[in-house]
PALOPA-138979 format. One record per residue (C-alpha): residue number from 0; x, y, z. Coordinates in steps of 0.02 Angstrom, whole numbers. Example, Ala and Ser with C-alpha at 12.3 -4.5 7.8 and 13.67 -1.06 7.14 Angstrom:
# PALOPA-138979
- voti;X;Y;Z
- 0;615;-225;390
- 1;684;-53;357
# end
This chain:
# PALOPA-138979
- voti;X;Y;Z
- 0;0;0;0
- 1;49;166;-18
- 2;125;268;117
- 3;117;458;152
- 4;280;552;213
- 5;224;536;389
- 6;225;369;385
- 7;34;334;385
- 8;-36;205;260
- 9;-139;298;105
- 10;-301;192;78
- 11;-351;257;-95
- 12;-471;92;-122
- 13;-546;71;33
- 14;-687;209;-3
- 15;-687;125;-171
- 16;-714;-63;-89
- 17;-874;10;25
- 18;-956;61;-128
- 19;-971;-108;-195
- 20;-1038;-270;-159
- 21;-934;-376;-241
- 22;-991;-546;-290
- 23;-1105;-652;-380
- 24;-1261;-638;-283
- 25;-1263;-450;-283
- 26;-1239;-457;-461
- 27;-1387;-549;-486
- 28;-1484;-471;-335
- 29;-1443;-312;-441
- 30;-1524;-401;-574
- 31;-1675;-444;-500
- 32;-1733;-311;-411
- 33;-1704;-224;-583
- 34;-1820;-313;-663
- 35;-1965;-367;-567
- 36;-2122;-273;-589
- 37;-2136;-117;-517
- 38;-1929;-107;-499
- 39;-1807;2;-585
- 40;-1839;-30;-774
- 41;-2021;46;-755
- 42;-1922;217;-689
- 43;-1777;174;-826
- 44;-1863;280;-988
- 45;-1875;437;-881
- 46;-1745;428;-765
- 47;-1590;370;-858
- 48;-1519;528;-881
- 49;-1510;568;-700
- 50;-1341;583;-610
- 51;-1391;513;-451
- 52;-1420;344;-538
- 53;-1574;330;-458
- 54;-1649;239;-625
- 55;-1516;137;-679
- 56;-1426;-28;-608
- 57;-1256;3;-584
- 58;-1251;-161;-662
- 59;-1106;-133;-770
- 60;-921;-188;-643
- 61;-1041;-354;-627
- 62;-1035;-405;-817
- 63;-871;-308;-839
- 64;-783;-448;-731
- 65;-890;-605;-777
- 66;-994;-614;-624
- 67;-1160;-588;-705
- 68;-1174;-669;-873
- 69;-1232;-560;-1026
- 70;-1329;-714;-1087
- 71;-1422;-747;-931
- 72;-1460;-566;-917
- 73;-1534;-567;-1099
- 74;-1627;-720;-1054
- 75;-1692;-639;-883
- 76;-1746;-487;-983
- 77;-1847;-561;-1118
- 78;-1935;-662;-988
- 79;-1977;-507;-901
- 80;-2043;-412;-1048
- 81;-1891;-270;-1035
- 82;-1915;-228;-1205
- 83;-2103;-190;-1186
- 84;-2049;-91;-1045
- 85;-1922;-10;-1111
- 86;-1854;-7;-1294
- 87;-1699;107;-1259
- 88;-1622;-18;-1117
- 89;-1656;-162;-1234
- 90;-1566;-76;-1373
- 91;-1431;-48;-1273
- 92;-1404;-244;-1282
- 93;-1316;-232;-1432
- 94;-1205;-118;-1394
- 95;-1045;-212;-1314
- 96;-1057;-321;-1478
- 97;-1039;-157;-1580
- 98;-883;-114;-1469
- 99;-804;-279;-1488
- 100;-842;-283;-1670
- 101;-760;-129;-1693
- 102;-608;-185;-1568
- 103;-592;-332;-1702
- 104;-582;-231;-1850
- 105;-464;-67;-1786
- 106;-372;-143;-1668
- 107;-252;1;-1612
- 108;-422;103;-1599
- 109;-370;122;-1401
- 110;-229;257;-1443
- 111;-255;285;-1630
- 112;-409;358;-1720
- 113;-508;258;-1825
- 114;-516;405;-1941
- 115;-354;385;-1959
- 116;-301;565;-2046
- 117;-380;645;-1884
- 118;-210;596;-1798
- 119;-121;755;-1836
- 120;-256;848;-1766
- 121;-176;1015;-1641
- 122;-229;948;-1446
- 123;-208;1071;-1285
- 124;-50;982;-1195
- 125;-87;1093;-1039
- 126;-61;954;-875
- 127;-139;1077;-749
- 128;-310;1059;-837
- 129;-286;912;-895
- 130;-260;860;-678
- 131;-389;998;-630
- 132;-521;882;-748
- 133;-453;700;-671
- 134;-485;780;-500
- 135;-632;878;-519
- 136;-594;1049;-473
- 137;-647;1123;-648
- 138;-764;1240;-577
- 139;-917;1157;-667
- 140;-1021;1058;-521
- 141;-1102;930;-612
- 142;-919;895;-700
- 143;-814;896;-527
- 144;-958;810;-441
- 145;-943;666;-583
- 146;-776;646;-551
- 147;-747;651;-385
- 148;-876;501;-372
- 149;-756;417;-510
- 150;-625;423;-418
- 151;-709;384;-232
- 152;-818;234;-319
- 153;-769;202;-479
- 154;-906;236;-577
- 155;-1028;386;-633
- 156;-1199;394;-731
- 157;-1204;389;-926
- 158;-1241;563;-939
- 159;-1109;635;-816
- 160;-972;525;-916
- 161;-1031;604;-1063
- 162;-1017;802;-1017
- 163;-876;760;-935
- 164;-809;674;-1095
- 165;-864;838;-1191
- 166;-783;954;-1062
- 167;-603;886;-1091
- 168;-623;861;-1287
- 169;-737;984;-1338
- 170;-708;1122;-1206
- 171;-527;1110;-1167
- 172;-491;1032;-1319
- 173;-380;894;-1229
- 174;-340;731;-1340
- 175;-471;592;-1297
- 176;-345;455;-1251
- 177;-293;553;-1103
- 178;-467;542;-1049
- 179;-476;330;-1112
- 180;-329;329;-1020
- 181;-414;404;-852
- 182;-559;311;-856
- 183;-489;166;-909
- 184;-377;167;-744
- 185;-518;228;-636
- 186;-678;129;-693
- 187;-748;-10;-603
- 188;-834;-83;-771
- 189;-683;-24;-884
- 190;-692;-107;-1040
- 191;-554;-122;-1160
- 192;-685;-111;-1310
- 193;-825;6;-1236
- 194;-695;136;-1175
- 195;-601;174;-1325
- 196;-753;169;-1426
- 197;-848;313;-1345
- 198;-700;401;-1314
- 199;-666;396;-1514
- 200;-832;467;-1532
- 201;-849;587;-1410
- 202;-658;653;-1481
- 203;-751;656;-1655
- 204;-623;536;-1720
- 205;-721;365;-1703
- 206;-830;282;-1821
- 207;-1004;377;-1756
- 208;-953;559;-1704
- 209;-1067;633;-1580
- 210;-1187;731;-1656
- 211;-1257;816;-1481
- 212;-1166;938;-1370
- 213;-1179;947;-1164
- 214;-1165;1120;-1078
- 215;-1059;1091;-909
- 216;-1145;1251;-852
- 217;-1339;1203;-874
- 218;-1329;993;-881
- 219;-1343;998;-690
- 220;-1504;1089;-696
- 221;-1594;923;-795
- 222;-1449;771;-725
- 223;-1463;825;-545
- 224;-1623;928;-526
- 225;-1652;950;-336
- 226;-1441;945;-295
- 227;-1426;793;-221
- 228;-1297;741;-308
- 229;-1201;894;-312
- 230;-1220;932;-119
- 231;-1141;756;-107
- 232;-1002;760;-207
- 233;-957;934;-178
- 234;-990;967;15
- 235;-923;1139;-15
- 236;-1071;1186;-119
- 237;-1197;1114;-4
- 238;-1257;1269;53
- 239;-1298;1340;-115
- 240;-1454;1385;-144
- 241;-1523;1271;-295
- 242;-1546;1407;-385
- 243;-1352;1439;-413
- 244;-1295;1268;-352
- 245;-1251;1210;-517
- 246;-1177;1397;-591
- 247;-1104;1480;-434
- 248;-1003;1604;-520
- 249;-1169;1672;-565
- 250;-1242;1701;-367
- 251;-1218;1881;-280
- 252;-1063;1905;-149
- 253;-1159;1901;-12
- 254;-1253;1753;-52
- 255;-1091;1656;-74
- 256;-1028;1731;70
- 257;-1198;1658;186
- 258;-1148;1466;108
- 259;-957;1479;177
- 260;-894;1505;-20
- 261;-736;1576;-91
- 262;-715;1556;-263
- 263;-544;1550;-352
- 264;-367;1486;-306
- 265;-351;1551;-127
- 266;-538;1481;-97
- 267;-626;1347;-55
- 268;-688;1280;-249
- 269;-595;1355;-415
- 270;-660;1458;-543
- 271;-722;1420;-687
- 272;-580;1338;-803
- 273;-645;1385;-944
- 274;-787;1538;-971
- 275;-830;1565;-1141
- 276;-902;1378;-1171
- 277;-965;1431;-1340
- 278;-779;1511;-1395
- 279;-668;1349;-1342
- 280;-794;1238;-1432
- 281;-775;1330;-1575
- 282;-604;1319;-1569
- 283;-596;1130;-1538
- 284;-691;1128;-1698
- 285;-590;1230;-1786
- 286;-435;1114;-1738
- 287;-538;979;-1832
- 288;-564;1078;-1975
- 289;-402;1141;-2009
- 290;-334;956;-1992
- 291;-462;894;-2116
- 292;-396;1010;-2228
- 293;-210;945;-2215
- 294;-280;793;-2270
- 295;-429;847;-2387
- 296;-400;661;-2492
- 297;-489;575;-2355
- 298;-635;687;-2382
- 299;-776;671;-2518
- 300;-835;799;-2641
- 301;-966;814;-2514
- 302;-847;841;-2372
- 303;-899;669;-2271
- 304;-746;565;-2211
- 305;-674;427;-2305
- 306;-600;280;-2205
- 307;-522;95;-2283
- 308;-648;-22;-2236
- 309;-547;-166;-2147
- 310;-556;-350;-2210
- 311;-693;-420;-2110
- 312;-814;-301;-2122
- 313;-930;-290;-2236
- 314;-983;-435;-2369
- 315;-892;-342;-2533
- 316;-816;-192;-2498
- 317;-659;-235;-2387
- 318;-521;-140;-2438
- 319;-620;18;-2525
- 320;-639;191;-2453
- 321;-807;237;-2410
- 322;-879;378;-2304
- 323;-923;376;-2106
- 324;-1066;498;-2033
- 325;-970;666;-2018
- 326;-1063;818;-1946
- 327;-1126;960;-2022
- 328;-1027;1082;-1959
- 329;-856;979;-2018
- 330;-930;957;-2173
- 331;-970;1142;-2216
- 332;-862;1296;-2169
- 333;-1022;1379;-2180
- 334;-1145;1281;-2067
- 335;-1214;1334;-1900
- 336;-1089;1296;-1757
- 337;-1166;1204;-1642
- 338;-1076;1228;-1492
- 339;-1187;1388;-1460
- 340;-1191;1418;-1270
- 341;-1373;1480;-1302
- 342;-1443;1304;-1350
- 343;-1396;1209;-1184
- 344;-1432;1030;-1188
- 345;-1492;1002;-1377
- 346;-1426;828;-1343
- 347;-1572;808;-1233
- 348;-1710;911;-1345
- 349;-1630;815;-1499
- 350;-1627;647;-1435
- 351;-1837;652;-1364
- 352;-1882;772;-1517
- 353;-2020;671;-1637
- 354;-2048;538;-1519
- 355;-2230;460;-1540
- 356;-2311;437;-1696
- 357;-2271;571;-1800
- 358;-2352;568;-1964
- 359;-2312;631;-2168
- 360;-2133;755;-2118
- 361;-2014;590;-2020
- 362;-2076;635;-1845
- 363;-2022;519;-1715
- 364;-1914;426;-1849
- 365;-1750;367;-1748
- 366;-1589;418;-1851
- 367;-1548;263;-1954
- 368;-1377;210;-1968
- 369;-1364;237;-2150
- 370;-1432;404;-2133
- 371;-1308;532;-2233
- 372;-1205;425;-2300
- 373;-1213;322;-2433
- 374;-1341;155;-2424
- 375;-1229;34;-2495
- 376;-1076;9;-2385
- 377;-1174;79;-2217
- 378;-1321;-48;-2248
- 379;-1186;-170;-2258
- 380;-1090;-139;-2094
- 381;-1277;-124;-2023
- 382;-1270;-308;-2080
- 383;-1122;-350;-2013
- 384;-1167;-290;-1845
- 385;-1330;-366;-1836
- 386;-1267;-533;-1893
- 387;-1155;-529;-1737
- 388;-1280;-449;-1604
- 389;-1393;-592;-1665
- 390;-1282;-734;-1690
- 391;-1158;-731;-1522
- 392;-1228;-737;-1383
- 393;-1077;-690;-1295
- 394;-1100;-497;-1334
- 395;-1252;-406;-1267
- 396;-1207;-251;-1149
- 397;-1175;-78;-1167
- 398;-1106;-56;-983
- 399;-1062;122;-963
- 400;-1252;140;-982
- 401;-1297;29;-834
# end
């Protein structure tokens, strides 16, 4: 074990080990309580996005390290009617295959970029905010609260991964191995396929580039809406009002001042580390741009990405260039930045948009796979997938979602 100057012994996992109940019969217990009627999966639809995982499982170490098995889970969840219940968890069944299948076809995808002529692409090298990210002092709550409960626990919600993800790659414009790399060495459920995978995507680099942003300053008003979660992880907050818990560069002096508050380096929680959200995301963007122009021959005359399809997967094309979903605002100088500060949380408003039965203009149509690219090779690797999320039963879970 480690051991401090003094002499004392440092700990780090003990807080980590109380969080868990590690075996077999709280994996399935997990399970279980999950699924039977009235439990978790009836709160799942509404509730996933939560931070306080309230909704969710926290199923994920548990099939991460073999304890609960991804086949008996499927089994467990078709006899329980989980897809009736809720189509979104189900769908997230095939998502581990997806990972694995890409794992099998880029196999350096943990430190290299699938898109391959992103790798020249200009990162921010800074290690102070690179370390004030890891240790959640970044000045954004629901950020520092996710990652203080990383570290402490070893896990965090979907969504708090995910604005955390975009804080470091899209705000600070930090390279998204360093943050594989960190949550790779602090997850619980780290997975050498699932990690990398995301992490390609949410660095814009992977085979699906996020098309959503997250605003650090307004996803704690709709993750953690009454600041439990928040208060929690970041005691010195606690006596925020709600109204500025989540943005407390925003509330008055004296109101600070009342809830024991200093802000910046000779306080009690840092400033913000970045201000102008909308400026550094526009600059992360223009990083990408400027490195898809040093390669423009891996770019289409409609400005999509090319890649080399790898032997394996598709029926035909191995070996041929085809384009990969690339977003708008990469594909046209011209388009509509979408890191606009002003549209918080389009993520959110995109992702429940046209739900329901919307009728004659494509409302409530999910985006397809093979939407914006071309049908050929896309319906193909849609194959490819499907033909493996059907046919081994070995794959089935998504588990940062969990």
């Amino acid at each position: 074990m480690p051991v401090r100057p003094d002499g004392s012994v440092l700990e780090w996992g003990r807080r980590l080990l109380e969080s868990w109940d590690i075996s077999e019969q709280a994996g399935l217990a997990t399970l279980q309580r999950f699924l039977v009627p009235g439990g978790g999966i009836a709160k799942y639809e509404k509730g996933r996005q939560l931070a306080n995982a309230s909704a969710v499982t926290r199923i994920s170490p548990y099939l991460r390290f073999g304890m609960l098995s991804s086949r008996q889970m499927y089994y467990d969840m078709k006899a329980a009617h989980a897809k009736e219940q809720s189509i979104v968890y189900w769908r997230r069944l095939v998502w581990r295959d997806l990972a694995y299948w890409q794992l099998t076809l880029f196999p350096k995808m943990r430190n290299v970029p699938i898109r391959a002529h992103y790798e020249g692409q200009t990162w921010n090298k800074d290690p102070d905010s690179l370390e004030r990210w890891q240790r959640g002092r970044t000045g954004y709550p629901i950020v520092d609260a996710g990652m203080r409960e990383l570290w402490a626990t070893g896990w965090m919600a979907q969504n708090v991964r995910m604005v955390a993800a975009i804080m470091l790659c899209e705000h600070l414009n930090i390279h998204w191995v360093e943050g594989a790399r960190w949550f790779h060495h602090t997850l619980v459920d780290a997975d050498q396929a699932i990690n990398p995978m995301m992490w390609q995507n949410a660095g814009k680099s992977g085979l699906d580039q996020w098309n959503f942003t997250m605003s650090p300053a307004n996803s704690g008003k709709s993750q953690d809406p009454t600041g439990e979660y928040v208060r929690r992880w970041c005691p010195e907050l606690a006596r925020l009002p709600l109204k500025v818990l989540h943005t407390p560069w925003e509330a008055p002096e004296h109101v600070l001042h009342e809830a024991g508050i200093k802000l910046g380096p000779n306080g009690n929680y840092p400033h913000r580390i970045v201000v102008d959200l909308r400026a550094a995301a526009k600059a992360s963007a223009d990083a990408i741009r400027e490195q898809r122009k040093r390669s423009h021959e891996w770019s289409n005359d409609q400005g999509y990405d090319l890649i080399v399809l790898p032997r394996g997967s598709t029926v035909s094309h191995d070996g041929q260039k085809y384009r990969v979903f690339t977003k708008p605002e990469y594909r046209n100088v011209g388009a509509r930045f979408e890191g606009d500060d002003s549209d918080q949380n389009r993520d959110v408003a995109r992702s429940s948009k046209g739900k329901g039965k919307g009728k004659g203009k494509g409302k409530g149509k999910p985006r397809r796979w093979d939407d914006e690219a071309d049908s050929a090779p896309d319906q193909l690797w849609h194959r490819s997938l499907l033909s493996v999320s059907t046919n081994n039963n070995n794959c089935l879970f998504y588990l940062d979602c969990v």
